[in-house]
VEXDREN-2710 file (C-alpha; in Angstrom, 1 decimal):
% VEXDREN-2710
k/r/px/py/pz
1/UNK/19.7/-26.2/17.9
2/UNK/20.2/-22.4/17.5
3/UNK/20.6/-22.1/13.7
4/UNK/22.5/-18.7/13.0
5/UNK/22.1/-15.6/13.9
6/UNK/23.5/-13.7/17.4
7/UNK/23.5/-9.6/16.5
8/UNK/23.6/-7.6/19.4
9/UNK/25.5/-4.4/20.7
10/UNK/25.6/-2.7/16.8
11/UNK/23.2/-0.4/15.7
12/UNK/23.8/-1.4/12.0
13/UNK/22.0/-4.5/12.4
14/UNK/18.3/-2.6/11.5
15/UNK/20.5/-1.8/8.1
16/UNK/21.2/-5.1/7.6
17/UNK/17.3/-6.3/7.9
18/UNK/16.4/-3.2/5.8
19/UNK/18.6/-4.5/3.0
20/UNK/17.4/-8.1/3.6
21/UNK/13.6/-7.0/3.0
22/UNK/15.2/-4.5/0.2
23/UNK/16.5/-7.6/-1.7
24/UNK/13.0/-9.7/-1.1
25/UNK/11.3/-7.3/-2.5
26/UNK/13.6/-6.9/-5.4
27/UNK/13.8/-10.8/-6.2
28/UNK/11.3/-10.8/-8.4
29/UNK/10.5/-13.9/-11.1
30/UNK/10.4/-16.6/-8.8
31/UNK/8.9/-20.0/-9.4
32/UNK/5.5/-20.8/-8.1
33/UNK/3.9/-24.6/-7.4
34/UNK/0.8/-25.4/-8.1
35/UNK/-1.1/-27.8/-6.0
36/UNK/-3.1/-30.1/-8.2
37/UNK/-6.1/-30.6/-6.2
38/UNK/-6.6/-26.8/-5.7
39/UNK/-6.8/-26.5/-9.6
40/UNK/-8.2/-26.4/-12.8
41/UNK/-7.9/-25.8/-16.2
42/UNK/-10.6/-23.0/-17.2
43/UNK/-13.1/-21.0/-15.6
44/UNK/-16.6/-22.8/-15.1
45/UNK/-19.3/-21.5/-17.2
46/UNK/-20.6/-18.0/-16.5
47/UNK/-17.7/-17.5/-14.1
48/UNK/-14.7/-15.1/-14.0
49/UNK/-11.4/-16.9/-13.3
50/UNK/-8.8/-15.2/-10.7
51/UNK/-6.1/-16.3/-9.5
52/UNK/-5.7/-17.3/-5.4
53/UNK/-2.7/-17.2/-3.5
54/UNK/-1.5/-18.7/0.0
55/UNK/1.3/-20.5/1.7
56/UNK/-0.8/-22.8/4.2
57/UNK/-0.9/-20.5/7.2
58/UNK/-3.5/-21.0/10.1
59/UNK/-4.8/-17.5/10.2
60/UNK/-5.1/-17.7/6.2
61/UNK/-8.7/-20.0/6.8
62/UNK/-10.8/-17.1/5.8
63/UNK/-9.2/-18.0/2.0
64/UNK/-9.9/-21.2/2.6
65/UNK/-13.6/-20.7/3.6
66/UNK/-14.4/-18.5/0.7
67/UNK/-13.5/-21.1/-1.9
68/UNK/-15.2/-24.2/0.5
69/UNK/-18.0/-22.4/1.0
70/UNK/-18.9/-20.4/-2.0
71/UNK/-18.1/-17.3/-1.2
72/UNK/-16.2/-16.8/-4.4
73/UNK/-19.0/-18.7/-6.5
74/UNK/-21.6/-15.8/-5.3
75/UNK/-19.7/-13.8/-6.5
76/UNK/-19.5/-14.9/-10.1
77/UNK/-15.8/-15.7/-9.9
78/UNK/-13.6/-19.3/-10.2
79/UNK/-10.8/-19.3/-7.6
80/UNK/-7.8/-21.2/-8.6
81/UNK/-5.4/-21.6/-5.9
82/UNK/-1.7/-21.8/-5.6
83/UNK/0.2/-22.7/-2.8
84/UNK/3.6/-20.6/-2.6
85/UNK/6.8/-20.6/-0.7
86/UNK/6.3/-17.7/1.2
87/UNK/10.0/-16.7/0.2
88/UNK/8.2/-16.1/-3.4
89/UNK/5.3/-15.1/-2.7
90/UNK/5.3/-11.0/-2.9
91/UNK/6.7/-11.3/-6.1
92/UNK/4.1/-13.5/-7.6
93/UNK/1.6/-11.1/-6.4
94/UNK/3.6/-7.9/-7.8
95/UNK/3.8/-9.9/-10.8
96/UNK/0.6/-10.7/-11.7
97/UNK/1.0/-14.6/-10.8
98/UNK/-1.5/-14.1/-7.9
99/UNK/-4.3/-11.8/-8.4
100/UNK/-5.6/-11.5/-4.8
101/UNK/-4.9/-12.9/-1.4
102/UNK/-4.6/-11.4/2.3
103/UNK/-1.1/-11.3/3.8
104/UNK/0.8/-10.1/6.5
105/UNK/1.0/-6.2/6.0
106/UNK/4.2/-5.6/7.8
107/UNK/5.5/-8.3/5.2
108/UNK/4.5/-6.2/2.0
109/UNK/5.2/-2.6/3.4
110/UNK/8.9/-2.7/2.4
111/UNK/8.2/-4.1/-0.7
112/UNK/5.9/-1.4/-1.8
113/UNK/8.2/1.3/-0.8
114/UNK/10.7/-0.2/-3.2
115/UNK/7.8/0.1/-5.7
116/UNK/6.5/-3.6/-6.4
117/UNK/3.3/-3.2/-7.8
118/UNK/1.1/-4.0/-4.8
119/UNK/-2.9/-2.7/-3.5
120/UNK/-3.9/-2.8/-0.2
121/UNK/-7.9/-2.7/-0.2
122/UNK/-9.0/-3.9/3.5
123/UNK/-7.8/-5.3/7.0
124/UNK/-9.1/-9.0/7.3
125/UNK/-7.9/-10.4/11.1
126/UNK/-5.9/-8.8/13.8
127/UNK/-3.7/-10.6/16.9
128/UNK/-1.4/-13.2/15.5
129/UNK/2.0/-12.3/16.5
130/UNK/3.4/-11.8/20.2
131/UNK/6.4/-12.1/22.1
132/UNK/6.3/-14.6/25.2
133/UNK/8.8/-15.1/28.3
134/UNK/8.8/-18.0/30.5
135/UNK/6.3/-18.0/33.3
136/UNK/9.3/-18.8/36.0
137/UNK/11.2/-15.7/34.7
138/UNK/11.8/-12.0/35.7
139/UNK/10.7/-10.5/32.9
140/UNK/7.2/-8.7/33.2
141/UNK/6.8/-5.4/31.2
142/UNK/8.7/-4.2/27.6
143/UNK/11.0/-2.4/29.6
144/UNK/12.6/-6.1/31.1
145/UNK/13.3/-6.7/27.7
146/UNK/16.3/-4.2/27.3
147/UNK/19.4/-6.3/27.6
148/UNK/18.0/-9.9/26.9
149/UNK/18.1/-12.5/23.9
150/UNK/15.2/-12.9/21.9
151/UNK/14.5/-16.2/19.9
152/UNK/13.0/-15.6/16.6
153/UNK/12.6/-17.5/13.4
154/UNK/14.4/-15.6/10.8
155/UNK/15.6/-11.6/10.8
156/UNK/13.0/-10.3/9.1
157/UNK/10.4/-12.3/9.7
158/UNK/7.0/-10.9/10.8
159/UNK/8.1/-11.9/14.9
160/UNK/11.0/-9.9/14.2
161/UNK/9.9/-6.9/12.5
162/UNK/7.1/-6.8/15.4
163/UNK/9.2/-7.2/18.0
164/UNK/11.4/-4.8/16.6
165/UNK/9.0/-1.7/15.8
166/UNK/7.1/-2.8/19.5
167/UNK/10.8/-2.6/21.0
168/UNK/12.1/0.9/19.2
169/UNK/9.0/2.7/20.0
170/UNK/9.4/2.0/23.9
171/UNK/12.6/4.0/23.7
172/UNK/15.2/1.1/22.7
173/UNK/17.5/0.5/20.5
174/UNK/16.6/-3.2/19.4
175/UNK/20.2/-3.7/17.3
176/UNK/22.2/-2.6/20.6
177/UNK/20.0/-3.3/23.3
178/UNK/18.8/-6.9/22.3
179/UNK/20.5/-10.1/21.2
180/UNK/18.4/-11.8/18.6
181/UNK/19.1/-15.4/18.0
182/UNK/17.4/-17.6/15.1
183/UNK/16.1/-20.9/16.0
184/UNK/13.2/-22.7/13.4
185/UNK/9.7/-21.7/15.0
186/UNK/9.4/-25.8/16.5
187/UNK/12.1/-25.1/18.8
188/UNK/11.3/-21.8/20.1
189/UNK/9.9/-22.9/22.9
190/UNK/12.4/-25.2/23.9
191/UNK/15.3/-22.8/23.0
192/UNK/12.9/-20.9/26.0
193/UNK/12.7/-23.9/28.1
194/UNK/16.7/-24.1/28.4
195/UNK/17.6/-20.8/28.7
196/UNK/19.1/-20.2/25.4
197/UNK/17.0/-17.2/25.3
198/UNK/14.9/-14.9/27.5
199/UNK/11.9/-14.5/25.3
200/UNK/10.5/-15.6/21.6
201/UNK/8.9/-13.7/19.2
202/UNK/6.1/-16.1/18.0
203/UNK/2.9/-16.2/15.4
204/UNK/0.2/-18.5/15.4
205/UNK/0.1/-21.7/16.1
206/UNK/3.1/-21.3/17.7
207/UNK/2.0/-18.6/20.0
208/UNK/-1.1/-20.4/21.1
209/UNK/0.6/-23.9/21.4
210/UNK/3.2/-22.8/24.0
211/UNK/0.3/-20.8/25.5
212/UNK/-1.5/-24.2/26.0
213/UNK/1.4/-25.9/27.7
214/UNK/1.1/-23.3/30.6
215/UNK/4.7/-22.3/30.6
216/UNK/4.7/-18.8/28.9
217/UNK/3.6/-15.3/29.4
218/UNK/2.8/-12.9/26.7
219/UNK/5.0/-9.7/27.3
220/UNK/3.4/-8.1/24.7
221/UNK/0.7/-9.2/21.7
222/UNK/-0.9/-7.9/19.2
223/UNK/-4.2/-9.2/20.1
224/UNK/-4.2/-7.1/23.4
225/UNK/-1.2/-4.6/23.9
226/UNK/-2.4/-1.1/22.7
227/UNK/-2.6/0.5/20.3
228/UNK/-1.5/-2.7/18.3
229/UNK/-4.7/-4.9/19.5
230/UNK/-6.7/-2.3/16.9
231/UNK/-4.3/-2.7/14.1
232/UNK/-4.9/-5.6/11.4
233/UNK/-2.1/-7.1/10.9
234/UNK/-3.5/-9.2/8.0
235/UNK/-4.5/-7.6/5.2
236/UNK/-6.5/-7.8/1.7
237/UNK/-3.5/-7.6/-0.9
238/UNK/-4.1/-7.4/-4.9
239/UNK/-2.1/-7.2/-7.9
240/UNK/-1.9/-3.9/-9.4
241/UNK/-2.4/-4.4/-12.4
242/UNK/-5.5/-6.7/-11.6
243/UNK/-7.3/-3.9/-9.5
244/UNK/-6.7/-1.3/-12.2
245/UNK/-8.1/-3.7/-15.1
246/UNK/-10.5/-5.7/-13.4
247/UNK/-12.0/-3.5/-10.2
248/UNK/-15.2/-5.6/-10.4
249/UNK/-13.7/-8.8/-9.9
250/UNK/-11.4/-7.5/-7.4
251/UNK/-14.4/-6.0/-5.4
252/UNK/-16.3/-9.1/-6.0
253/UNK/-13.0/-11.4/-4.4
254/UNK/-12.6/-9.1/-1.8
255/UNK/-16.3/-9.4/-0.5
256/UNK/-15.8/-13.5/-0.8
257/UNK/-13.0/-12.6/1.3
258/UNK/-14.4/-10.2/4.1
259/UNK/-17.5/-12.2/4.1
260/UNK/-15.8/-15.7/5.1
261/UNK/-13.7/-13.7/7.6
262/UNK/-17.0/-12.6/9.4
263/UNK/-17.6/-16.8/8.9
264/UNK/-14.5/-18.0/10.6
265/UNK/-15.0/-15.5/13.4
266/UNK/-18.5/-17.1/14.0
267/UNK/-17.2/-20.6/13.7
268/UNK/-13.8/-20.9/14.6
269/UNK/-13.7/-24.4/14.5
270/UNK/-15.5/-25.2/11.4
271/UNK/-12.8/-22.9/9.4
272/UNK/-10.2/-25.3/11.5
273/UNK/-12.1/-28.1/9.9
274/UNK/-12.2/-27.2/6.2
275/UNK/-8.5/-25.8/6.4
276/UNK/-7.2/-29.3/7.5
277/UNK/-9.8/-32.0/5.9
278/UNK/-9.3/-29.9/2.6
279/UNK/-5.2/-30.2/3.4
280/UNK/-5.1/-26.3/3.0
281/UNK/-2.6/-26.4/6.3
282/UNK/-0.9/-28.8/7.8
283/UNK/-1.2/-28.4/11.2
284/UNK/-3.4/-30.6/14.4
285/UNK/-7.3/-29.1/14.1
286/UNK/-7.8/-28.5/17.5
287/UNK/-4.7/-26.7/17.9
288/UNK/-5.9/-25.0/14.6
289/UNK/-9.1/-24.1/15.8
290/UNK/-8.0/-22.8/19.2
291/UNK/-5.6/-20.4/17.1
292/UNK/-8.2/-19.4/15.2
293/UNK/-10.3/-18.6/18.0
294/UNK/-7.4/-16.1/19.4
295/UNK/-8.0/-14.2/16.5
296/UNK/-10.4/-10.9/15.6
297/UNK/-11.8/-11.9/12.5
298/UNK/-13.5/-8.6/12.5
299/UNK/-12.9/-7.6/8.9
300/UNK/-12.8/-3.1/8.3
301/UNK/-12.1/-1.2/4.6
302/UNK/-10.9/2.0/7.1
303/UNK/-8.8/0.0/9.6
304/UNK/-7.1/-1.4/7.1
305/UNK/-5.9/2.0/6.1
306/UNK/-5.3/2.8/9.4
307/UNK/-2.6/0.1/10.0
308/UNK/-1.3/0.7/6.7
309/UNK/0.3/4.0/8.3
310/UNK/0.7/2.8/12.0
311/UNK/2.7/0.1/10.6
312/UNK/4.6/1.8/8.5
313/UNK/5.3/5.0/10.9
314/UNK/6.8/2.8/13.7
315/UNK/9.1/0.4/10.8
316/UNK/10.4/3.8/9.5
317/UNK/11.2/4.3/13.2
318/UNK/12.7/1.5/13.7
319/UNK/14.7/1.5/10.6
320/UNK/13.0/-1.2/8.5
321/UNK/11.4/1.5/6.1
322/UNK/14.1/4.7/4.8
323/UNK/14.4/7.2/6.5
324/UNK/13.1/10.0/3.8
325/UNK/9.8/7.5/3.3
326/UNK/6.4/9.9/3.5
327/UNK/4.7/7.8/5.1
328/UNK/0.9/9.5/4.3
329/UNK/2.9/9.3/0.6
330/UNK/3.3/5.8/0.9
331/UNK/0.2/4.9/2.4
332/UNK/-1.7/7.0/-0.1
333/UNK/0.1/4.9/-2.8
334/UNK/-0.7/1.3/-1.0
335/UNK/-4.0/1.9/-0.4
336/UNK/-6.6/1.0/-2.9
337/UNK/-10.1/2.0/-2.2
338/UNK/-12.8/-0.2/-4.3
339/UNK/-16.5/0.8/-5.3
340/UNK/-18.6/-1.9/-4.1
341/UNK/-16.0/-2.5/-0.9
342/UNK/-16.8/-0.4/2.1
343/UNK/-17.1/-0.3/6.2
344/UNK/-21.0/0.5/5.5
345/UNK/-21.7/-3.1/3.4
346/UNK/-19.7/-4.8/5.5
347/UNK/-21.4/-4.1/8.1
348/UNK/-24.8/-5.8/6.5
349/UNK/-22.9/-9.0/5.7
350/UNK/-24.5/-11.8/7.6
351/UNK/-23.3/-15.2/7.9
352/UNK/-24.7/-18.3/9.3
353/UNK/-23.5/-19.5/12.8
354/UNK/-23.0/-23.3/12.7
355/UNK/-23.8/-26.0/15.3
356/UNK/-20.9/-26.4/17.4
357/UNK/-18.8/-24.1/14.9
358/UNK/-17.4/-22.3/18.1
359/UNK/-17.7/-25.3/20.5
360/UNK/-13.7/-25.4/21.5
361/UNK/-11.9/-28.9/22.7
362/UNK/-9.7/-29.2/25.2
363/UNK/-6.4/-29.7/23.2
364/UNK/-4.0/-32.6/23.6
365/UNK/-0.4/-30.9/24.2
366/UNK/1.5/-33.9/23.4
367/UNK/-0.1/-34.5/20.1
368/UNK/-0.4/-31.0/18.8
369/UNK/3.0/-30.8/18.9
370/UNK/4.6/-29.1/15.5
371/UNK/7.5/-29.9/13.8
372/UNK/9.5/-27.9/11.2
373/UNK/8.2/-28.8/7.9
374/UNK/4.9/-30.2/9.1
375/UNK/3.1/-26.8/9.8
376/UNK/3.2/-23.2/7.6
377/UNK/3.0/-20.4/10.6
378/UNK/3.2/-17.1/10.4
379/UNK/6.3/-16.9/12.1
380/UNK/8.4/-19.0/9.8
381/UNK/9.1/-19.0/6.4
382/UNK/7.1/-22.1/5.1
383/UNK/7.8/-24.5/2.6
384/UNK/5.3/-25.3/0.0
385/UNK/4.2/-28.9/0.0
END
């Protein structure tokens, strides 16, 4: 079951994962798929085409309810979407294959240190990572942690880089003072179950499925551990060269964007609804929906900025950024401020609160049950379909 990877007691490991992001973000001229149904050949009349990206993520629904419900169209803008592998998926944003989509900001800061051509204009959703322990075992605070084995999906995947900058800036060493082991994010919580590990680093639905089956614990989460529960750890990200030649349309698609956020917040499991009817994500709805209603889809122009340099602070701490990185520097250089996008017309943005939008069901365990391949999480990297 445990697919590769046991580093613990050497320090150079964090070198290895900086190199590892390093050559991600230097892979550029990847492939892309389209999916059919999500596309079409020209812009509709009187509309400005841009180009959407995503992977088929639960906690990417705010996309999803921007183009279901409009939200672009108000905006004089045509949405085409593409479904990526998330292996390929900075690049065809650096490259001007996707012109704006949000993303996991710890999974674009290394990148845009190395110089990919990336804008960071807002923070869209915060809470979707965490790192659980059985409910059975002796591990209670961050501190148990030193010592243990912790099952994540892939070195270098957001659980990791999370768990890693959580774990360096309470005092350890997380290449000499953990054990990480790779299993796919399906088995997780069985790897947990036998005792192949001591804890998993986990994103959603993951994180809220082994939640439901009353076995886990968080140890620590995003969603409520400070001061990461007021850090976004999804963000608006743009093209470059998009923002720089187009900062109308990029205003206009961020506002789609932000606004549907404020929508999914208020009806949690509509979003759920329209991201699996409309085959956006691959995943059960109510499990989908529950997710969703973990999350703070509270969308902010300044506390995107904000996490822009917490983030990057504690991954230059932890090794995952270089050492000689200004962080202000490279903050100042990732963040791209927007006429037309601010904190104060956000604020004004109302949406409609649907009947029964937020009306949670009980979810069945057994059938909400993921396998590898037939879900995108943010804790794996998915496959497109």
């Amino acid at each position: 079951m445990c697919a590769a990877v046991k580093a613990g007691g050497d320090g150079r490991i964090l070198a290895r994962i900086a190199i590892i992001l390093t050559m991600l973000a230097a892979a550029f001229g990847c492939d892309s798929k389209k999916d059919a149904a999500q596309s079409s050949a020209a812009a509709a009349p009187g509309l400005a085409k841009i180009q959407v990206g995503y992977v088929g993520l639960t906690c990417e629904a705010a996309l999803f309810v921007a183009q279901e419900k409009g939200f672009f169209k108000e905006e004089g803008l045509d949405a085409e979407f593409t479904r990526y592998d998330w292996a390929t998926y900075r690049d065809a944003i650096a490259l001007g294959k996707v012109d704006i989509t949000y993303h996991l900001l710890m999974f674009l800061l290394k990148p845009i240190e190395q110089g990919a051509d990336l804008k960071i204009i807002a923070g869209v959703h915060k809470g979707c990572l965490r790192v659980q322990t059985s409910i059975s075992g002796n591990i209670h605070t961050i501190a148990d942690l030193k010592g243990k084995r912790i099952g994540v999906p892939g070195m270098g995947t957001p659980p990791f880089v999370f768990a890693t900058r959580v774990l360096a800036n309470y005092g350890m060493d997380p290449g000499k003072d953990i054990t990480w082991r790779v299993f796919p994010s399906s088995e997780l919580g069985l790897a947990l179950q036998m005792g192949e590990v001591d804890a998993v680093g986990t994103g959603e639905p993951i994180g809220t499925l082994l939640d439901s089956q009353g076995k886990v614990r968080d140890i620590f989460a995003n969603a409520t551990t400070p001061p990461y529960n007021d850090e976004y750890c999804c963000v608006i990200v743009c093209n470059g060269k998009f923002v720089s030649q187009h900062p109308g349309l990029a205003a206009g698609a961020t506002r789609a964007i932000l606004k549907a956020s404020k929508w999914v917040q208020a009806n949690p499991v509509i979003a759920a609804q329209i991201s699996v009817e409309n085959k956006f994500v691959a995943v059960n709805q109510d499990l989908d929906a529950l997710a969703l209603s973990h999350l703070q889809y509270v969308p902010s122009v300044s506390g995107g900025r904000k996490a822009v340099i917490l983030a990057a602070s504690e991954m230059k701490k932890a090794g995952m950024l270089d050492p000689a990185t200004d962080v202000d520097a490279l903050a100042a250089r990732a963040f791209q401020p927007l006429d037309g996008v601010s904190d104060d017309i956000l604020e004004k943005v109302t949406v409609e609160k649907v009947v029964g939008g937020a009306d949670l069901k009980p979810i069945n365990v057994d059938a909400a049950m993921l396998t590898e391949g037939e879900h995108a999480s943010c804790c794996s990297v998915a496959r497109a379909k």
